[in-house]
C-alpha positions in Angstrom: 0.0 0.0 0.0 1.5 3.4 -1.0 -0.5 6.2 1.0 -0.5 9.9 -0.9 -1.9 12.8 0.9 -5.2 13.7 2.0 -8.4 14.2 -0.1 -8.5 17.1 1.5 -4.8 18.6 0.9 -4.7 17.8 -2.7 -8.2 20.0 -2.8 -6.2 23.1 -1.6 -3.2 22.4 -4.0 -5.6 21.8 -6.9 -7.8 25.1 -5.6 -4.1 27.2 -5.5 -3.5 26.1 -9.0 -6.8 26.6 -10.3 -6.7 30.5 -8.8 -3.6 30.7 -11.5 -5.6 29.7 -14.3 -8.7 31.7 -13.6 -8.6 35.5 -11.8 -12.4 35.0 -11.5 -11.9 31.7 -9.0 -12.8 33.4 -5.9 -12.4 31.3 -1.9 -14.7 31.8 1.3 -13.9 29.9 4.1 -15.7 30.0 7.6 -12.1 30.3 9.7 -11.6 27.0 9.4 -8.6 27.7 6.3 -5.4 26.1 7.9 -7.7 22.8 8.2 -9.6 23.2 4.8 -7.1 23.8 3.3 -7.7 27.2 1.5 -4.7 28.6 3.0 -3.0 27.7 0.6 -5.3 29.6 -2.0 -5.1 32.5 0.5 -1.2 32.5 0.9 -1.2 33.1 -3.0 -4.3 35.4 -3.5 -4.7 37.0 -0.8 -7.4 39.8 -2.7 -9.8 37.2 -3.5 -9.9 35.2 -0.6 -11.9 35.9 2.1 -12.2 34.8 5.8 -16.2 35.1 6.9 -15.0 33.7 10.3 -17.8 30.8 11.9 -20.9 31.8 10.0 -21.8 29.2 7.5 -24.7 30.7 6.9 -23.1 34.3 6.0 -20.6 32.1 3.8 -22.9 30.9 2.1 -25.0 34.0 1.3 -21.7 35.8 0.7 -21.0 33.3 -1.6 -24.3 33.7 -4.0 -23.6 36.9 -4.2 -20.4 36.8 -5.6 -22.1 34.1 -8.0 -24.3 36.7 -9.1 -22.3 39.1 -9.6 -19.9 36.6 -11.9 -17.2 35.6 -10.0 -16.8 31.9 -9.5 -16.8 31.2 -5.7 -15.4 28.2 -4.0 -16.2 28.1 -0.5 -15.1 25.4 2.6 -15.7 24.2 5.8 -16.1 21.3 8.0 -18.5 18.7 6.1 -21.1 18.7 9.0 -20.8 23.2 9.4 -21.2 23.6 5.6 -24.2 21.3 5.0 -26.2 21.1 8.5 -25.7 24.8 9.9 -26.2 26.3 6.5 -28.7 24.0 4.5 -31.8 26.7 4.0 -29.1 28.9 2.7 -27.7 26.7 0.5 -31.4 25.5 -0.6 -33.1 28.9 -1.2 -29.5 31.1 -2.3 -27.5 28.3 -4.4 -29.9 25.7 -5.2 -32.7 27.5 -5.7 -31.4 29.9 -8.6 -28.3 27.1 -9.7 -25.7 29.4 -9.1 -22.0 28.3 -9.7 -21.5 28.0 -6.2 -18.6 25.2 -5.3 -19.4 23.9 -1.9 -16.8 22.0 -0.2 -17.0 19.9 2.9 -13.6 19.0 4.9 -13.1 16.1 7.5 -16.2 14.0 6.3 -17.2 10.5 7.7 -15.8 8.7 11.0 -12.4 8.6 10.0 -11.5 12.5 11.4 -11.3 10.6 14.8 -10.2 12.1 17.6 -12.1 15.4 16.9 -15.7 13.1 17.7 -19.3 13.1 16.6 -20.4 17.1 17.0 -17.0 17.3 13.7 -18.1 14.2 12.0 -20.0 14.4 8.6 -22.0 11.7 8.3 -25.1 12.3 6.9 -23.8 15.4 4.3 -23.8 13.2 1.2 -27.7 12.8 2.2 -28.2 16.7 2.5 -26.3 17.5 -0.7 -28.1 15.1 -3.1 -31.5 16.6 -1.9 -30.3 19.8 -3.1 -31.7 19.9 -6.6 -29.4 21.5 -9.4 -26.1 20.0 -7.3 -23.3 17.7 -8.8 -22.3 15.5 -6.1 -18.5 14.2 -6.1 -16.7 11.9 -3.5 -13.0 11.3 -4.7 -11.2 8.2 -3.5 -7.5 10.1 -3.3 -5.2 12.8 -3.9 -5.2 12.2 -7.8 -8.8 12.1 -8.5 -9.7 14.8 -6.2 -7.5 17.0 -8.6 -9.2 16.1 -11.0 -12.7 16.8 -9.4 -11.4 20.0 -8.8 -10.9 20.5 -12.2 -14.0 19.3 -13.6 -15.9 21.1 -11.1 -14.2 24.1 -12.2 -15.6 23.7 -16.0 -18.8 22.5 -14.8 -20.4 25.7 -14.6 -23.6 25.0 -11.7 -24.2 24.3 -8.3 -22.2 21.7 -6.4 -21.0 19.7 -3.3 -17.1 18.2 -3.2 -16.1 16.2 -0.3 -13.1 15.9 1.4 -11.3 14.1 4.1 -8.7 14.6 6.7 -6.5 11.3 7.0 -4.1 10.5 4.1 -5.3 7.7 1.7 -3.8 4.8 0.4 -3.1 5.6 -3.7 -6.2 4.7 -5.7 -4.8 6.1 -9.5 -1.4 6.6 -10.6 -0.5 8.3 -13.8 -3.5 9.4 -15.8 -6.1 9.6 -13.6 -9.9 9.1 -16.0 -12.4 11.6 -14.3 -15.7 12.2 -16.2 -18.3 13.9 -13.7 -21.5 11.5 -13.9 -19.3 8.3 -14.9 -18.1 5.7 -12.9 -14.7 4.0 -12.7 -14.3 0.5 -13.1 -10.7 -0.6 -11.2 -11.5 -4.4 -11.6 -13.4 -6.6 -13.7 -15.4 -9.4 -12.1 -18.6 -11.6 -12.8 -19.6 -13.0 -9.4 -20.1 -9.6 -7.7 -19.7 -6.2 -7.9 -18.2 -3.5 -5.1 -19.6 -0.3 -5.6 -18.1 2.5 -3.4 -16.4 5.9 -2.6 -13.8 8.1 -0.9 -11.5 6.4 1.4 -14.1 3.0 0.7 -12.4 2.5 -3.1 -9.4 1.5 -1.5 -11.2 -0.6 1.2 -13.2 -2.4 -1.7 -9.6 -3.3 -3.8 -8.7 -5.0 -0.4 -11.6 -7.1 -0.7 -11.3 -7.7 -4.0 -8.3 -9.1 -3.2 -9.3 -11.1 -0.9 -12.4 -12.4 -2.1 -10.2 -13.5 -5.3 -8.5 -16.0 -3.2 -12.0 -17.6 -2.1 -12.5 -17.9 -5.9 -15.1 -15.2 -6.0 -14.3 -12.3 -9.0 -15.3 -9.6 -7.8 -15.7 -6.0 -9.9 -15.3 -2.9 -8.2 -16.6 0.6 -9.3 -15.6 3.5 -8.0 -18.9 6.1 -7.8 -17.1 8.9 -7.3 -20.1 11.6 -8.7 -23.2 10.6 -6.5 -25.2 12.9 -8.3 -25.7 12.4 -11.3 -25.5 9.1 -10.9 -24.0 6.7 -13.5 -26.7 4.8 -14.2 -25.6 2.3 -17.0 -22.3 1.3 -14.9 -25.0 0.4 -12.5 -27.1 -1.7 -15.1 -24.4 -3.4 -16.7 -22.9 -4.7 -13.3 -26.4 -5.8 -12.2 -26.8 -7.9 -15.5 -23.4 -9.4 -15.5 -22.6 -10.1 -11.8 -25.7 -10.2 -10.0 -24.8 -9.0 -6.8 -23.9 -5.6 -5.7 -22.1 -4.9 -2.2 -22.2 -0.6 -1.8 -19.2 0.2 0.6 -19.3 4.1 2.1 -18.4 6.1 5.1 -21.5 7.6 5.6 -25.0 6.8 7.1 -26.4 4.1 5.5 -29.6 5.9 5.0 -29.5 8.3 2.1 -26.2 7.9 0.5 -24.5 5.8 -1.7 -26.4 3.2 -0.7 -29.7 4.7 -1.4 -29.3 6.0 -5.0 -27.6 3.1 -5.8 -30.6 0.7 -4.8 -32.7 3.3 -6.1 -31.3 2.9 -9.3 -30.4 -0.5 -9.7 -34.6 -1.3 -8.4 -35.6 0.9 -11.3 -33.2 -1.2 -14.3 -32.1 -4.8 -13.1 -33.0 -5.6 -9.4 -30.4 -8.0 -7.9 -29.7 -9.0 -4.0 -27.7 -6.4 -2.2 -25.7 -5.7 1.1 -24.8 -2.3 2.5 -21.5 -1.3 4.5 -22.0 1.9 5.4 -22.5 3.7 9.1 -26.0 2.3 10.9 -28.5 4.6 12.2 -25.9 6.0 15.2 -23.0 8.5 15.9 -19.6 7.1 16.1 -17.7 8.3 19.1 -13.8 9.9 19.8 -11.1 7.6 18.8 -8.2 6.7 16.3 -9.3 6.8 12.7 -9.0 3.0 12.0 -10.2 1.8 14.9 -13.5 3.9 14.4 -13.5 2.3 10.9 -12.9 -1.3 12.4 -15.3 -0.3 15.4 -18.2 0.7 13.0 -18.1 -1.9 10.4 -16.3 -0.1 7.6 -13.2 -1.8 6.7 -12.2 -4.6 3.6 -13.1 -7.3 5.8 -16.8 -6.0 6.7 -17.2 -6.0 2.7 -15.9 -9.8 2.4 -18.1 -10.4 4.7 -20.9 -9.2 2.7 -20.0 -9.9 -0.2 -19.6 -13.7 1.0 -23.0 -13.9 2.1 -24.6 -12.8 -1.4 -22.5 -15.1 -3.2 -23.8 -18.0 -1.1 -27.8 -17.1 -0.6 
C-alpha cells in the first residue's frame, strides 16, 4: 500500500492552482482555512480570498452573491458546518437559482477521529443530493480529487465536493480518468460487484483481493459523482454479476447506498448488502479503529460480499 496525501490537501493544492488559471476563482472559508485547506489559495491570492469567520450561513449568502455578480466562488468548511448549519441557505441562495456556487466539505465520515461526533459528517452526502441543481463528487485520493477539482471548475452549476482529513492509500497513478457523472471500473469481475467511494475504493480493492482467493471475482466501481448518478455502470454490473455490495463512510440511509438501490430497483434488481455507518453517531477515537469499530473496513465488505455469493 502506498498512501499519498489527503483528499482534503490535494483540494487546496488543486484550488491554488486553479486561482492561477482563472482570476475569477474566488475562496470563502468559515475560519476553518489552515484545516480546509484554502490557506493555501489564501497564501497566494490574498485579494480574492476571504475569511467570513464561523458563520456558515453568512458564507454561504456571501457566496451567492459573488455568483451573481460573476465571480466563481469556491467556499469550505467542515462537512457537518457547511451542509447542516447552513442548509436553507444553501437550498433557497445556491440551489434554488443554480448558481456556480462550489461547496466543499472537509473532515467528512468517521475517520477525522479524535475530533468526535459534534465534527463528524455523516449524513452530508444525504443533504447534498437533496439539493436539486447539485453535482455530487466523492474522490477516493489525492489524484482524482485533482481532478474533481478540475471538472468542477468547468462545470459551470451548483455543487458539493467532499473531502477528508486522513491521508489515503493511492487509488490512481498516472492518468487519472475523471468524467463527472461516470463511474470507474478498477477491476473486472462476474460474481459480484463493489460499488463504493472516498476512502471506501481502497477498502473495496482489499476485498477484491481477498475475495479472489476464495474464488469469488469480484468488480469494483468507483462512484465517485453521486449525483448524477452513472446509471448504465449500474445496469451493466447488475446484469453481469448479479450481486452488488455498496461500501461508504457515511450513514447508511440516504447515501450511496440509497441512489444506488434506487437505481439498480428501477433497471435490473439483484440482492444487495450495505456497509456503510447504521442509524448511530460514532464516538472519539483513532481513525481506524473507528472504521474497524463501526463496520467499515475490507473485511466487513468480504463479509458481505460472501453472504450474497452463497444465498
Amino acid at each position: 500500500m502506498k498512501l499519498g496525501r489527503s483528499t482534503r490537501e490535494a483540494f487546496g493544492l488543486a484550488l491554488a492552482e486553479l486561482g492561477e488559471r482563472d482570476a475569477e476563482t474566488v475562496v470563502l472559508d468559515a475560519d476553518v482555512h489552515n484545516s480546509t485547506r484554502t490557506e493555501y489559495f489564501a497564501q497566494r491570492f490574498p485579494k480574492r480570498f476571504f475569511n467570513v469567520g464561523i458563520a456558515e450561513s453568512n458564507v454561504v449568502s456571501v457566496a451567492s452573491g459573488l455568483a451573481a455578480s460573476g465571480k466563481r466562488p469556491w467556499l469550505a468548511s467542515f462537512a457537518c458546518f457547511i451542509m447542516c448549519n447552513a442548509f436553507d441557505q444553501l437550498r433557497m441562495s445556491v440551489a434554488f437559482p443554480a448558481l456556480d456556487v462550489k461547496v466543499v466539505g472537509s473532515h467528512a465520515g468517521i475517520s477525522i477521529g479524535e475530533d468526535g461526533p459534534s465534527q463528524m459528517g455523516i449524513e452530508d452526502i444525504a443533504l447534498a443530493c437533496a439539493l436539486p441543481n447539485f453535482t455530487v463528487v466523492v474522490p477516493a485520493d489525492e489524484a482524482s480529487t485533482h481532478k474533481a477539482v478540475f471538472a468542477l471548475a468547468e462545470h459551470r452549476g451548483p455543487a458539493y465536493l467532499r473531502v477528508g482529513r486522513p491521508n489515503v492509500p493511492v487509488v490512481y497513478e498516472g492518468d487519472v480518468p475523471f468524467t463527472l457523472g461516470r463511474a470507474n471500473c478498477l477491476r473486472e469481475g462476474r460474481d459480484v460487484t463493489i460499488v463504493a467511494n472516498g476512502l471506501m475504493v481502497w477498502s473495496a480493492l482489499q476485498a477484491a483481493e481477498e475475495l479472489a482467493q476464495l474464488g469469488i471475482r469480484a468488480r469494483v466501481l468507483d462512484i465517485h459523482t453521486v449525483k448524477p448518478l452513472d446509471h448504465e455502470a449500474l445496469a451493466q454490473a447488475a446484469r453481469e454479476t448479479g450481486r452488488i455490495v455498496v461500501a461508504e463512510e457515511h450513514l447508511k440511509h440516504g447515501g450511496l447506498g440509497s441512489v444506488v438501490a434506487q437505481s439498480v430497483a428501477e433497471q435490473h434488481p439483484v440482492p444487495m448488502r450495505f456497509v456503510a455507518l447504521n442509524d448511530t453517531y460514532a464516538e472519539s477515537g483513532a481513525p481506524q479503529d473507528l472504521l474497524r469499530k463501526y463496520g467499515l473496513t475490507a473485511a466487513d465488505i468480504v463479509r458481505a460480499a460472501r453472504s450474497l455469493v452463497q444465498r
